[in-house]
C-alpha positions as CSV (number, residue, x, y, z in Angstrom):
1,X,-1.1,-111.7,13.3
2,X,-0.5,-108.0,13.1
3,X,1.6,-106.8,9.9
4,X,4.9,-104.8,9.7
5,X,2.8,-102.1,8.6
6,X,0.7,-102.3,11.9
7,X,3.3,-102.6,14.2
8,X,5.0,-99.4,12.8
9,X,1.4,-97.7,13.3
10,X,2.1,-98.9,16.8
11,X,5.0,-97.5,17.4
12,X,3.9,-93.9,16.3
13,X,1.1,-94.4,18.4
14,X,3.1,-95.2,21.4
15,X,5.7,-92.4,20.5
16,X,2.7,-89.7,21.0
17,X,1.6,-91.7,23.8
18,X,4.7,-91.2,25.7
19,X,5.0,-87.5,25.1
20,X,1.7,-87.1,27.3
21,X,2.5,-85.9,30.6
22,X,1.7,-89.6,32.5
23,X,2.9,-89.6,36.3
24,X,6.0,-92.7,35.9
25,X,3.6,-95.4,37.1
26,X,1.8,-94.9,34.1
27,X,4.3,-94.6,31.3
28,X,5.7,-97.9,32.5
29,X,2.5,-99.7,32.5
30,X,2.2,-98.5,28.5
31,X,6.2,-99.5,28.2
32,X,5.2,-102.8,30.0
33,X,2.1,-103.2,27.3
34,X,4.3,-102.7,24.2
35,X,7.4,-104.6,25.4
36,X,4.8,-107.9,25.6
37,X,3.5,-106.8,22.4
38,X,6.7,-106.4,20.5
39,X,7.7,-110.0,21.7
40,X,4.6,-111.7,20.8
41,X,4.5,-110.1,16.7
42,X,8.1,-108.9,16.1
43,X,9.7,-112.8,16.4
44,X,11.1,-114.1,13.1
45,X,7.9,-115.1,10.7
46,X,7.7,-116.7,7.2
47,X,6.5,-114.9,4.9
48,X,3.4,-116.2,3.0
49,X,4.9,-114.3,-0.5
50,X,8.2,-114.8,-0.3
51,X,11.2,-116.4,1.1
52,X,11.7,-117.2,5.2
53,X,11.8,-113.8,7.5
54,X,15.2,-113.9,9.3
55,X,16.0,-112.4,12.9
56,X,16.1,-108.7,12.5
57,X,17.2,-107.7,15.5
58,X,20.0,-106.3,14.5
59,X,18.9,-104.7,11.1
60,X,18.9,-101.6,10.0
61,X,15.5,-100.1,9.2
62,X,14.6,-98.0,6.4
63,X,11.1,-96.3,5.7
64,X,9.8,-95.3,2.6
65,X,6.5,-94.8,0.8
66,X,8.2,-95.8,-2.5
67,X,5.7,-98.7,-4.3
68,X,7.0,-102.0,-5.5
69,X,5.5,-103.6,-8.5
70,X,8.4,-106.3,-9.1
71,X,12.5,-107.4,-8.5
72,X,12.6,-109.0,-12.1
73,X,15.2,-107.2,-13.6
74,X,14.2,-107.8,-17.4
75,X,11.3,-105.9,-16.2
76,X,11.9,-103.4,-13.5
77,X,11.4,-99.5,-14.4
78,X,11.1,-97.5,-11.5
79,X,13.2,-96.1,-8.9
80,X,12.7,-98.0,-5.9
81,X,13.2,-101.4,-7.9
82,X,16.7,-99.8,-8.8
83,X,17.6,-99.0,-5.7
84,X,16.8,-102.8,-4.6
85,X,18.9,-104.3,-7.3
86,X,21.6,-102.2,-7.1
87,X,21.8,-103.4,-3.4
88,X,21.2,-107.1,-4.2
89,X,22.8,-107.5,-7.8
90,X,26.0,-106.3,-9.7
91,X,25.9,-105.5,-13.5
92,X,29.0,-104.9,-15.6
93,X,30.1,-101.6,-14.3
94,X,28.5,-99.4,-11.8
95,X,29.8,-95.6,-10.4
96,X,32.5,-95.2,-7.7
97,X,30.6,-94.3,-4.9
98,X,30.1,-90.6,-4.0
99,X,31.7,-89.5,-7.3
100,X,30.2,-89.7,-11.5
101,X,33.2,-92.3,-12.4
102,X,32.3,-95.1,-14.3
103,X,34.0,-98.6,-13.0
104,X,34.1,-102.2,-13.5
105,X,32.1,-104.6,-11.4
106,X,31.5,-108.0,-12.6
107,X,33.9,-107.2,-15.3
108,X,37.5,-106.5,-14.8
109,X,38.1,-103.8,-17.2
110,X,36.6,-100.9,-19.6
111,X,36.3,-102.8,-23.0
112,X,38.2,-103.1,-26.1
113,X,36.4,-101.4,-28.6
114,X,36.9,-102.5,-32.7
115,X,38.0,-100.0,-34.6
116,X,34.2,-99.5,-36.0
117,X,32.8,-99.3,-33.0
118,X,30.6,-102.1,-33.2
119,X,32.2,-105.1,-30.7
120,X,32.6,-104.6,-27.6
121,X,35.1,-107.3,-25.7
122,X,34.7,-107.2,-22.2
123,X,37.1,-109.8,-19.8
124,X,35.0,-110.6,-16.4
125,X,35.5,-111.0,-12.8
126,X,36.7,-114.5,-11.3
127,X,35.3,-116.2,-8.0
128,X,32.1,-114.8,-8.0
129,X,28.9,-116.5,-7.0
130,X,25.4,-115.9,-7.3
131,X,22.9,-116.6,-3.9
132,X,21.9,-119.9,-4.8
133,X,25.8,-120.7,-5.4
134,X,25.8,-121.0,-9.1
135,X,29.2,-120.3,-10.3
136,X,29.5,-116.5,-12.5
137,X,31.1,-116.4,-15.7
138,X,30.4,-115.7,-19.0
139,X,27.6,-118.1,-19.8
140,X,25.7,-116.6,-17.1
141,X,26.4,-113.1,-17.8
142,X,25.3,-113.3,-21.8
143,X,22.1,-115.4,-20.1
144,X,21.7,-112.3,-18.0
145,X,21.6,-109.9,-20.8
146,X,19.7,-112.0,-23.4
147,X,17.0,-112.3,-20.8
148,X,16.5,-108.9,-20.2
149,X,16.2,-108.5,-24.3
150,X,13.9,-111.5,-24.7
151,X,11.6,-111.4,-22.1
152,X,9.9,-108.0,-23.6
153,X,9.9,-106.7,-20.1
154,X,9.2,-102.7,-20.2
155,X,12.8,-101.7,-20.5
156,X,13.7,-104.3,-22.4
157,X,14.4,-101.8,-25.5
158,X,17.4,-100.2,-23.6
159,X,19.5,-103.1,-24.4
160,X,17.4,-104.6,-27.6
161,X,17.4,-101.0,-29.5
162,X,21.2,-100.9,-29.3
163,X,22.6,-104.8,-29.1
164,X,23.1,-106.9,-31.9
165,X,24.2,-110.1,-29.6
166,X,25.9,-111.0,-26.6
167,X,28.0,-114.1,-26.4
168,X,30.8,-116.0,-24.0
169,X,34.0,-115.7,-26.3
170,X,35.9,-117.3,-23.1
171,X,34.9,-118.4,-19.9
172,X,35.5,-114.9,-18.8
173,X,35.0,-113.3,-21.5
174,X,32.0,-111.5,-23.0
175,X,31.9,-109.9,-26.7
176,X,28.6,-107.6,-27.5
177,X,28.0,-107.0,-30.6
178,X,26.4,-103.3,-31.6
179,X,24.0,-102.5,-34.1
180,X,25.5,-99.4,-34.7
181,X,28.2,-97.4,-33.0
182,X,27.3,-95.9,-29.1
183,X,30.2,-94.8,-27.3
184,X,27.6,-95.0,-24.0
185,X,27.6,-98.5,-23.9
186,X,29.6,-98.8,-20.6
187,X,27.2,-96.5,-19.1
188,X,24.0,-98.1,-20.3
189,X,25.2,-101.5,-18.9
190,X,25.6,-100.2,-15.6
191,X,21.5,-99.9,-15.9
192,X,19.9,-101.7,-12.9
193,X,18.3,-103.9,-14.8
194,X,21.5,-105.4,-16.7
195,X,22.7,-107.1,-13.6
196,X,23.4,-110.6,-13.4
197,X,20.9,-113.6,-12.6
198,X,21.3,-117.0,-11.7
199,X,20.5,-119.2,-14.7
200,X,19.2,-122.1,-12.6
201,X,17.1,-118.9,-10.9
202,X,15.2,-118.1,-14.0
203,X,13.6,-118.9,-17.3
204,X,14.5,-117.0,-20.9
205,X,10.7,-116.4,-23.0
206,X,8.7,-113.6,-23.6
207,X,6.5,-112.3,-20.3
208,X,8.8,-115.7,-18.7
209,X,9.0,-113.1,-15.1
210,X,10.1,-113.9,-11.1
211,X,8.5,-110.4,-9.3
212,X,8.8,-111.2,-6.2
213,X,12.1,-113.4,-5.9
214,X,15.7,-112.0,-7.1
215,X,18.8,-114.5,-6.9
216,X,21.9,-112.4,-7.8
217,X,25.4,-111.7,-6.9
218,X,25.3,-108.7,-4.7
219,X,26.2,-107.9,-1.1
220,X,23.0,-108.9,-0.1
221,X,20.4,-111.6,-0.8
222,X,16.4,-111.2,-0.6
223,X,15.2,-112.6,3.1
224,X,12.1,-111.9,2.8
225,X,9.2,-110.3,0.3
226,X,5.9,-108.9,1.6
227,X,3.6,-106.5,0.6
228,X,5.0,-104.2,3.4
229,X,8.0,-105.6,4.7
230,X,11.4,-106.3,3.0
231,X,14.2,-108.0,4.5
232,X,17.7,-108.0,2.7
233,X,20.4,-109.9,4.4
234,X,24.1,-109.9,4.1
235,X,25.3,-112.9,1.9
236,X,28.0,-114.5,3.7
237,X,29.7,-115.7,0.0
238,X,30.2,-112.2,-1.1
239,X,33.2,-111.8,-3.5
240,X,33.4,-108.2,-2.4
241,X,33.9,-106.2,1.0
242,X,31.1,-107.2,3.2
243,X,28.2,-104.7,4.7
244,X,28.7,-103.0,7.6
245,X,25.2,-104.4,8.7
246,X,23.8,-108.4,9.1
247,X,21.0,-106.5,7.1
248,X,18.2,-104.4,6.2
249,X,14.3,-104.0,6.6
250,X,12.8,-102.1,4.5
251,X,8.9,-100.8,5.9
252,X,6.6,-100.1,3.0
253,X,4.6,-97.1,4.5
254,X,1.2,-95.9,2.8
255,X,1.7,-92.5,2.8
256,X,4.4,-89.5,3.3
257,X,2.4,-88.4,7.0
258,X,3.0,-92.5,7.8
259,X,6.7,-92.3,7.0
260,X,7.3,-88.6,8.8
261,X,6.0,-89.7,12.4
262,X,7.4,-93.0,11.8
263,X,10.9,-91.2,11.6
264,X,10.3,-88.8,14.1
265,X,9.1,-91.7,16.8
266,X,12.0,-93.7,16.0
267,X,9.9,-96.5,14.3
268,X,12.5,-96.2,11.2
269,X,16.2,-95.6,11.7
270,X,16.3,-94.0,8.0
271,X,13.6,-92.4,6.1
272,X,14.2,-92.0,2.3
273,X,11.9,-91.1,-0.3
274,X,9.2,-89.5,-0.9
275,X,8.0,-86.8,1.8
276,X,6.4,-84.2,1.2
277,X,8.8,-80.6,0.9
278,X,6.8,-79.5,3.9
279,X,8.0,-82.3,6.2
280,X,11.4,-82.0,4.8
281,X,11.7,-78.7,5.6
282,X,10.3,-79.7,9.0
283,X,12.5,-82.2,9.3
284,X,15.9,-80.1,8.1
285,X,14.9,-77.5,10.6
286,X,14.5,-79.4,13.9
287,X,17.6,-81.6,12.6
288,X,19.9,-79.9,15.4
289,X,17.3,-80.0,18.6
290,X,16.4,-83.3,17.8
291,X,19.7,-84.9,17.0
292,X,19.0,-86.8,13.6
293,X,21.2,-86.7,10.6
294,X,20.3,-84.4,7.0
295,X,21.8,-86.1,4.1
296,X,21.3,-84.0,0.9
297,X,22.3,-84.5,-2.8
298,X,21.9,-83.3,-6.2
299,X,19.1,-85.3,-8.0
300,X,19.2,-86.8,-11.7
301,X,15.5,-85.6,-12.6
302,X,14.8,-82.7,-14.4
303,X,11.3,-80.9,-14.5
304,X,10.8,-78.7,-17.9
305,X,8.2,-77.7,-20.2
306,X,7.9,-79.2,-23.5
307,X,6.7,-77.2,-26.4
308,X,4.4,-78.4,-29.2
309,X,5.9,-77.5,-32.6
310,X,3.3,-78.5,-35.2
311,X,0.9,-76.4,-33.5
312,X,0.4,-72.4,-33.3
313,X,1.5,-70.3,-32.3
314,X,4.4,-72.8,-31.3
315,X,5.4,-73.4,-34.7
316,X,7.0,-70.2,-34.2
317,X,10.1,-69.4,-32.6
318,X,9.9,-66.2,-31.7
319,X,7.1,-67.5,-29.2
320,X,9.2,-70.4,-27.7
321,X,11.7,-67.7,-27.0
322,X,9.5,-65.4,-25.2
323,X,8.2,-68.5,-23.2
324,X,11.5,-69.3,-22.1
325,X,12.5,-65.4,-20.9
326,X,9.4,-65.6,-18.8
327,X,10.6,-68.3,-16.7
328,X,11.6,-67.7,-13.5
329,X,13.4,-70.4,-11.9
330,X,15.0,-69.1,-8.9
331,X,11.2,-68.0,-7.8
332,X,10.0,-71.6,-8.9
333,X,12.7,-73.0,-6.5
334,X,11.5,-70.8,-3.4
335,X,7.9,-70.8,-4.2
336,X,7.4,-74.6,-5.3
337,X,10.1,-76.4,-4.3
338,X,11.0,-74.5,-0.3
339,X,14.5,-74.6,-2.0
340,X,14.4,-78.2,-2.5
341,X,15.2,-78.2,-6.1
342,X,18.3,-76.4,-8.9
343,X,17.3,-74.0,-11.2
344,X,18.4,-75.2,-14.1
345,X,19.6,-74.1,-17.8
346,X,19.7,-77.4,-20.2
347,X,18.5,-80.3,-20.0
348,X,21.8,-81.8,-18.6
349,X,22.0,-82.1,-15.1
350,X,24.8,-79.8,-13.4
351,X,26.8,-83.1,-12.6
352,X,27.8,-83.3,-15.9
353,X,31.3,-81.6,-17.2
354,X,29.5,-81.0,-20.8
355,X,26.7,-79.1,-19.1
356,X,26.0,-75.6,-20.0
357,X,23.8,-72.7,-18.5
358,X,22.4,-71.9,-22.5
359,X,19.0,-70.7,-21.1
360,X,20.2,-68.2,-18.3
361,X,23.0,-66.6,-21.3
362,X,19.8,-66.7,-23.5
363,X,16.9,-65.5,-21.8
364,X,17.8,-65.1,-18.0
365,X,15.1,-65.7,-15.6
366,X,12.0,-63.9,-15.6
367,X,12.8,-61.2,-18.1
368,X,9.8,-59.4,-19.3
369,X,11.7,-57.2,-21.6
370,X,13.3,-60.3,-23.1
371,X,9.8,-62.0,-23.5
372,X,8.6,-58.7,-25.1
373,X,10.8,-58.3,-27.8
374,X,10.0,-61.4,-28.8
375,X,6.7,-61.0,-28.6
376,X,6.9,-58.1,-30.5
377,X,8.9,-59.8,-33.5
378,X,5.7,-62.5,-33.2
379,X,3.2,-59.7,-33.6
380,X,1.6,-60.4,-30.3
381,X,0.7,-57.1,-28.0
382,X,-1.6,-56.2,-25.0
383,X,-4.5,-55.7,-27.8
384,X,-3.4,-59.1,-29.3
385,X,-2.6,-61.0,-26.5
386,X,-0.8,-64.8,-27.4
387,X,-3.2,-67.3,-26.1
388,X,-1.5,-70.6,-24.8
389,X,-2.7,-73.9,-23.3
390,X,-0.1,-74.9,-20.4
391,X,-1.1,-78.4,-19.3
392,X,0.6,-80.4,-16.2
393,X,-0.4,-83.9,-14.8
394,X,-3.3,-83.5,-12.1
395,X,-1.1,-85.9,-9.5
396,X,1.5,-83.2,-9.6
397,X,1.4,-80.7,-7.2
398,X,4.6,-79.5,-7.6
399,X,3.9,-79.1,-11.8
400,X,0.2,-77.4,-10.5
401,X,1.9,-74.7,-8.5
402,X,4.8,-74.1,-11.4
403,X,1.4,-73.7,-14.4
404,X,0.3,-70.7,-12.0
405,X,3.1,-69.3,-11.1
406,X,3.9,-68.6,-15.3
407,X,0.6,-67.6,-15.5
408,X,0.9,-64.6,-13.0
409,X,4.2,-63.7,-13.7
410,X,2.5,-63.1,-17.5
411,X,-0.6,-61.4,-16.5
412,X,1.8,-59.7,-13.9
413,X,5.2,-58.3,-16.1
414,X,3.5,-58.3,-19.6
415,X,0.1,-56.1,-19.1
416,X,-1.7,-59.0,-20.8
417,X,0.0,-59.7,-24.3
418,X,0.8,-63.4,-23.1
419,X,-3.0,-65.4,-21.7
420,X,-2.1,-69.0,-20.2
421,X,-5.1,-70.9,-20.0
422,X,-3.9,-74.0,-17.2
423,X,-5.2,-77.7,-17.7
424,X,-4.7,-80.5,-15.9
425,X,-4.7,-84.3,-17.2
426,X,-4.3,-87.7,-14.9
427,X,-0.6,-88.9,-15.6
428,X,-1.2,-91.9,-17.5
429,X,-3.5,-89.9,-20.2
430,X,-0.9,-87.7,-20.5
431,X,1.6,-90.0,-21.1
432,X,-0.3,-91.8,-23.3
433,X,-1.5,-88.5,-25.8
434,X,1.8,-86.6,-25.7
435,X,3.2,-88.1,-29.1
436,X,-0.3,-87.6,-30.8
437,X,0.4,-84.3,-30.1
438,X,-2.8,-83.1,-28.4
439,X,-1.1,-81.2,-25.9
440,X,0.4,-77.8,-26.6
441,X,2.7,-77.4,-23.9
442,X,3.4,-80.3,-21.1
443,X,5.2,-79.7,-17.7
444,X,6.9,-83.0,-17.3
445,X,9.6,-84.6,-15.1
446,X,12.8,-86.9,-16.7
447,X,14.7,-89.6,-14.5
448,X,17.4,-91.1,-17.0
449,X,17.8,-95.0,-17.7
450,X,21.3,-93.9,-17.3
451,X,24.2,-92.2,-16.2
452,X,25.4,-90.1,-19.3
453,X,24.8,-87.0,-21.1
454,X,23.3,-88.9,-24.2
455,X,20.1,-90.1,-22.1
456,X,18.9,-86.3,-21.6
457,X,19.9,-85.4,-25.5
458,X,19.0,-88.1,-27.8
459,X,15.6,-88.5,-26.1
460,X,14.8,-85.1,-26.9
461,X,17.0,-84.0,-30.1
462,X,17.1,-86.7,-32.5
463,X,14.0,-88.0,-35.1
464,X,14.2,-91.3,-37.4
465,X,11.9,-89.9,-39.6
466,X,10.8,-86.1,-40.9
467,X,11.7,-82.8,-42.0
468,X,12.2,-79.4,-40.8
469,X,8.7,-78.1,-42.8
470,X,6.8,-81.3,-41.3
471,X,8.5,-81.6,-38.1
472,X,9.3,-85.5,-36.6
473,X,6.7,-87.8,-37.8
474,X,8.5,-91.1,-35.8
475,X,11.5,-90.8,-33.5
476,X,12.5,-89.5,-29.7
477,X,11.4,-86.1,-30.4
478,X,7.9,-87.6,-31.6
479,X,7.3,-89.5,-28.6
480,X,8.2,-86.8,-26.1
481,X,5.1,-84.4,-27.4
482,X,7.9,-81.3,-29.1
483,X,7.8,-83.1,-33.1
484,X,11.2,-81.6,-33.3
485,X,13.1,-82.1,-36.4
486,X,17.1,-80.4,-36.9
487,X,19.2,-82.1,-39.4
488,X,22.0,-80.4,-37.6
489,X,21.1,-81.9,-34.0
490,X,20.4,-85.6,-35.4
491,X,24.0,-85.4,-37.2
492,X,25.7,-84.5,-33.5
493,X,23.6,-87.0,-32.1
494,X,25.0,-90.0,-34.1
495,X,28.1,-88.1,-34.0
496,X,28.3,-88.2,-30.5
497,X,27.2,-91.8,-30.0
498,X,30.5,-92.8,-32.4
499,X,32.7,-90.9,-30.6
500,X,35.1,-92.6,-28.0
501,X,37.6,-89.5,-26.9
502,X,35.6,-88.0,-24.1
503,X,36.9,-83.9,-25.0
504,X,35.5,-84.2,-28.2
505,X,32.3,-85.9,-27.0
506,X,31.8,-82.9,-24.2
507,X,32.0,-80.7,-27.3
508,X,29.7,-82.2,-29.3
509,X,27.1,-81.8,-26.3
510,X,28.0,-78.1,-26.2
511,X,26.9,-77.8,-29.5
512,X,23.7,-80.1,-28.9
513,X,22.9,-77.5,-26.3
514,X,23.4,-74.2,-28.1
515,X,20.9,-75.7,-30.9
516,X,18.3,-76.7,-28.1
517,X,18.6,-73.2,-26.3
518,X,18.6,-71.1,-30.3
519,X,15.4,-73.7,-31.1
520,X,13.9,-73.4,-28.1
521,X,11.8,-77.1,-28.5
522,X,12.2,-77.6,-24.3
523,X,12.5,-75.5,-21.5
524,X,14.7,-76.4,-19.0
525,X,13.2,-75.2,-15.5
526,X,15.3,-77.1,-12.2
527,X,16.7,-80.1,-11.0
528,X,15.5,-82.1,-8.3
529,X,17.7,-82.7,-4.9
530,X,17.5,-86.0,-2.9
531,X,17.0,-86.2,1.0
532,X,16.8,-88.5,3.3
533,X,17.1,-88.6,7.6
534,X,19.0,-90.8,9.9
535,X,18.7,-91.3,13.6
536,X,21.6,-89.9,15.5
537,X,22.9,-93.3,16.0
538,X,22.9,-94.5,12.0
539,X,26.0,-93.8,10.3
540,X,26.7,-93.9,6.4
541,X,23.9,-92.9,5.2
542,X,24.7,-91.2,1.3
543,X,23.3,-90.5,-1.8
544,X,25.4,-91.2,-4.8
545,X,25.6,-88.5,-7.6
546,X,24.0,-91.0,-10.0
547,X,21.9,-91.9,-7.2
548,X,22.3,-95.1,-6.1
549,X,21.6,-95.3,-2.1
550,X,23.8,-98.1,-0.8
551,X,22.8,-100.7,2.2
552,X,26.3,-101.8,2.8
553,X,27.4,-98.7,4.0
554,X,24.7,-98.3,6.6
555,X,25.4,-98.8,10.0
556,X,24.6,-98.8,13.7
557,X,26.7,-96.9,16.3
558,X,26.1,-98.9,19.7
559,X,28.3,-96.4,22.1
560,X,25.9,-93.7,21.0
561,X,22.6,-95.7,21.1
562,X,23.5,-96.8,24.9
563,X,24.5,-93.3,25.1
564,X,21.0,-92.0,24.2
């Protein structure tokens, strides 16, 4: 029985088929042949992996070449899972759509804080039911949470580092307690994986997972789960406003070339994530002849270069400084990215109020009188050139063409006195070494766990344990390769996480980024944008600022698809 996957393959096939020039006896007979092909292997199937396949005729196709390991929540980390169970499931507060304003979901209201900071009380949304028609309430969202915690799944700590417990103070009525003060909270429960799950659906133990099943409380339920087909249909018992489609199928393509002919042969109504910047640009470009929809958005991730500060000549400042003035970002957007990316000047993402250009006030871009008087006050010099490793992950093209890019500009603008020598290292290798600190510099790319300006700070700022002679011996800064130790930034850090008053919080971050541009343990190089393509006839099609893609919105236009 041929698979999704094939009969998309079929489709392209027949789309470059048609553009031959056959007389119009001949492109009927290949019509004729696919029509009797699509009837025999497109009816309603059950899947062998998953629940029953429903009718899909009126669906609304997606294609992506996005991988999918597993729907458990209390173990989902990766985009494409989020994106799935933000569609299907519902979590205590979520973002107003098209906008960075936090909002309750399943809960009713923002929560009542105790004067310390550490309780949380959080009243919860009536009427709702999960897919298998288990009544919501508080029992099930504290099972939700506890699950997430207890099951050791890999983001597990998210919830587990900060919560001291979760309980039902009232049938709709949840009370968290904190193990220390974090004014994020709100926004670290609107994580993907905090959403809520039927208790009848699943078990509470360590490793105690359900990959390929998801029973939740979202707009849609899971039809159908294959190893390249998903089907998501619109639950009928939905407390909230229904989808504007019956549902969605989602084709799991192999590769970007798969997913770009399958959107340009109208296999897929929607193509979203991950092509490759050359078929983007394509794509935007023939947008207008060919009729299909461009929808573009800031992205959360930001690319930078991470700086090894218990080894030389790192340990130095004046050297990270010259580093970051020979960054050109501007030229890394047009040469890497075909202006498919931000520059960008902290680690914050531009989406945030608190975020601050430090590095262009600091350094600029590409300044090679900049980088030289810092390498001057460093003692370094055409006849004592600084010698640097600059290492990237070998999957990364992107991160290959940035490594040479720095390279040239310093053989280029600084007659020699700065020598890059480029590695490369497989991504999991990398991953694994950077805290041992065998890497002196690392281009790497950060997607948040969540929405606020502490996930792209405390990560990289704050240590547990160290000092400013022997750097971070255990903490964030430890584990992302930089053994960065400030007494000042861990101080505005907890300081920060205790403070509720937003103003005061933005400040604190504007401090937070003055240190990290004056230390100089990062460099901040651009921001990533989002795309993704719609046929002429698919309407709301967006990508959130905190990127969440929504299904509900999605739908068909028959006037124009008769039209065409």
């Amino acid at each position: 029985m041929p698979t999704a996957r094939d009969l998309v393959q079929t489709m392209i096939n027949v789309g470059r088929l048609l553009l031959r020039p056959w007389t119009g006896m001949q492109r009927f007979v290949v019509l004729l042949c696919v029509s009797l092909l699509l009837v025999v292997s497109c009816g309603p199937k059950p899947s062998a992996d998953g629940p029953s396949a429903v009718n899909n005729g009126d669906f609304i196709t997606i294609g992506t070449t996005s991988k999918l390991r597993t729907l458990d929540p209390a173990d989902a980390y990766d985009i494409f899972s989020g994106i799935l169970l933000n569609n299907m499931g519902e979590r205590l507060y979520t973002y107003e759509l098209g906008s960075t304003k936090l909002v309750p979901q399943l809960a009713t209201a923002l929560p009542e804080v105790s004067e310390d900071g550490l309780t949380y009380i959080i009243p919860l949304r009536e009427g709702v039911q999960f897919h298998d028609g288990t009544p919501f309430n508080a029992k099930a969202m504290a099972f939700s949470l506890r699950r997430f915690i207890e099951n050791g799944g890999q983001p597990s700590f998210l919830l587990a580092d900060a919560i001291e417990s979760v309980k039902p103070t009232a049938e709709y009525e949840l009370t968290i307690e904190l193990k220390q003060p974090f004014s994020a909270l709100p926004a670290l429960l609107s994580f993907f994986g905090a959403c809520a799950v039927s208790p009848k659906a699943y078990d509470v133990g360590p490793g105690k997972f359900a990959p390929d099943t998801f029973v939740g409380t979202g707009p849609y339920k899971l039809a159908r789960y294959g190893p390249d087909l998903l089907q998501l249909q619109a639950f009928d018992q939905y407390w909230g406003e229904k989808p504007a489609n019956p549902g969605v199928s989602i084709q799991l393509l192999t590769d970007a070339p798969n997913l770009f002919n399958a959107f340009q042969t109208g296999a897929v109504d929607v193509a979203y994530q991950n092509l490759e910047p050359e078929q983007v640009q394509n794509l935007r470009q023939d947008a207008d002849k060919s009729g299909w929809k461009v929808i573009e958005a800031q992205g959360t991730g930001v690319t930078y270069l991470v700086l090894n500060l218990k080894q030389e000549p790192l340990d130095n400042v004046a050297v990270r400084r010259a580093i970051a003035a020979i960054v050109d970002r501007p030229l890394i957007n047009k040469r890497v990215y075909q202006g498919q990316a931000e520059p960008i000047y902290s680690l914050l993402p531009t989406a945030f109020e608190s975020y601050s250009p430090v590095f262009k006030e600091s350094y600029g871009d590409g300044n090679a009188e900049v980088a030289q008087k810092y390498l001057d006050e460093a003692g370094y010099s055409t006849e004592n050139p600084l010698r640097l490793e600059l290492w990237y992950p070998s999957n990364s093209v992107p991160r290959s063409l940035i490594a040479s890019l720095l390279k040239a500009f310093a053989k280029d603008k600084l007659d020699g006195a700065v020598e890059l020598e480029i590695n490369s290292v497989d991504s999991a290798t990398a991953f694994q070494n950077v805290s041992k600190g065998i890497y002196p510099s690392l281009l790497v790319t950060w997607f948040p766990d969540f929405f606020d300006p502490d996930t792209y700070i405390q990560p990289f700022l704050s240590c547990l344990k160290g000092s400013q002679e022997e750097g971070c011996e255990e903490g964030a800064s430890q584990s992302q390769g930089s053994f960065y130790y400030s007494d000042d930034a861990n101080a505005l850090v907890k300081q920060q996480r205790r403070t509720l008053d937003p103003e005061k919080r933005q400040a604190i971050f504007g401090e937070l980024q003055e240190i990290l541009a004056d230390d100089v343990p990062y460099i901040p190089l651009v921001q990533s944008k989002e795309y993704a393509f719609a046929q002429q006839n698919i309407e709301g099609v967006q990508i959130s600022p905190t990127q969440q893609f929504p299904f509900w919105t999605l739908q068909r236009d028959t006037a124009q698809a008769q039209e065409n």
